[in-house]
C-alpha positions in Angstrom: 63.4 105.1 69.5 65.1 101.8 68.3 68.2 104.4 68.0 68.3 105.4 71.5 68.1 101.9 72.9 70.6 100.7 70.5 73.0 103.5 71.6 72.3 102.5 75.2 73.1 98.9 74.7 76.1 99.9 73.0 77.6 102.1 75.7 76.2 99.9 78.6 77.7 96.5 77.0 81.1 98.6 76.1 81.3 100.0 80.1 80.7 96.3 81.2 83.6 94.7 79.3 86.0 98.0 80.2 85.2 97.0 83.6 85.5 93.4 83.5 88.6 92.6 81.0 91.9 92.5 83.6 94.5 94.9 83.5 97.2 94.1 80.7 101.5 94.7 81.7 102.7 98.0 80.7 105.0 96.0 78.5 108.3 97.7 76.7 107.0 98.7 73.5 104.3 101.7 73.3 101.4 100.7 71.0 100.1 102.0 68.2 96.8 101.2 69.0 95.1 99.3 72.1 91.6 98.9 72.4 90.1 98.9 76.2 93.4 100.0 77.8 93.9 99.3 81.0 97.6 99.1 82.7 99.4 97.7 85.5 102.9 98.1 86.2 105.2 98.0 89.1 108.2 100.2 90.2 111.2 99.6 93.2 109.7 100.2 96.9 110.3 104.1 96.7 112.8 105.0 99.6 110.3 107.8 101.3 107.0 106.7 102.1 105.6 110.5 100.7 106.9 110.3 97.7 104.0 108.3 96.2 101.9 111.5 97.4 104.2 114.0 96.2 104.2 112.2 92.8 100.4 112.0 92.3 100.1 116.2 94.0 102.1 117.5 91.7 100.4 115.6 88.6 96.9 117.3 90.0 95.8 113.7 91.7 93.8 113.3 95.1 93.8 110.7 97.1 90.4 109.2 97.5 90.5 105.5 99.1 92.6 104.2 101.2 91.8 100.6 101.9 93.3 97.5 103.0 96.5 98.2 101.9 95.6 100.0 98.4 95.6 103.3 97.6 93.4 104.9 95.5 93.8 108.4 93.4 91.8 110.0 91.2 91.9 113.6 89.1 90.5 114.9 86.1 86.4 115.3 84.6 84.2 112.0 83.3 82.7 114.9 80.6 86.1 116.3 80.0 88.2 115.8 76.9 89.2 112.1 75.7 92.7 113.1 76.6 94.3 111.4 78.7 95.4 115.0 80.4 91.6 116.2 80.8 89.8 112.7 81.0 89.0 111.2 84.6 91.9 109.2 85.5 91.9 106.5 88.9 95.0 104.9 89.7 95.7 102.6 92.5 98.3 101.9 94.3 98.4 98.0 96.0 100.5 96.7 98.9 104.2 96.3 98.4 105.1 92.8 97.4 108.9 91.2 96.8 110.2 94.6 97.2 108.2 96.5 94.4 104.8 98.8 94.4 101.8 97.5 92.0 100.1 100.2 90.4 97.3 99.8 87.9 95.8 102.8 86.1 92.6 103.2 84.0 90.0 105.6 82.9 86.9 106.4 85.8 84.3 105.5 83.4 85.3 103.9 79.7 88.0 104.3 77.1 87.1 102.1 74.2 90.4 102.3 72.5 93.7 104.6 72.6 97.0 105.8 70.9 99.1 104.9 73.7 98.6 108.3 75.9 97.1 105.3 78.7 100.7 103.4 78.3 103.3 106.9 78.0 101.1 108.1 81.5 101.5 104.7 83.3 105.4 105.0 82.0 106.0 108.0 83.1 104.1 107.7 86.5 106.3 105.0 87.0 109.5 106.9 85.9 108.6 109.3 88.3 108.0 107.7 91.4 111.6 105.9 90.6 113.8 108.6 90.2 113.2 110.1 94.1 
């Protein structure tokens, strides 16, 4: 029994801090290794306003939220695969500010550490929506 509530603590006190610790830049250099990771990143004001949409369709994302401003997307399975391909991905789109789109992008539940899959998807999300 101690087992079980020691495994509980673990996961509930690991959840907590996922949530709470900010969002870190997406930086230049991929990491090796990054424990809780959690991106933000911003790209130029695309020049269509559906090509945000077209980007996250075609990578299997739906939009789910749409509130003041920020837009939220969402795709993938809390009890699929650790892979950043399978997992249950949200990413959210804020207001444009100075000209650029904020983004952030994180795992729906918890993601203790990671390999860099987190940073190459934010990358390449970002890559994406640029070259419309």
């Amino acid at each position: 029994m101690e087992i079980v509530i020691t495994v509980v603590a673990v996961l509930a006190a690991t959840t907590i801090l996922y949530k709470v610790l900010p969002h870190r830049n997406l930086g230049q250099k991929k990491p090796i290794l990054a424990l809780f990771p959690k991106y933000k990143n911003e790209v130029p004001k695309p020049k269509s306003v559906y090509r945000v949409e077209e980007v996250m369709s075609s990578l299997g994302f739906e939009k789910k939220k749409d509130q003041g401003g920020s837009i939220k997307y969402s795709r993938g399975s809390i009890a699929g695969d650790i892979s950043v391909k399978l997992m249950k991905i949200n990413v959210t789109f804020s207001p444009i500010s100075n000209g650029n789109l904020p983004y952030t992008v994180e795992a729906a539940w918890v993601v203790a550490f990671d390999t860099g899959d987190h940073w190459d998807f934010t990358k390449q999300l970002g890559d994406k929506i640029e070259s419309a």
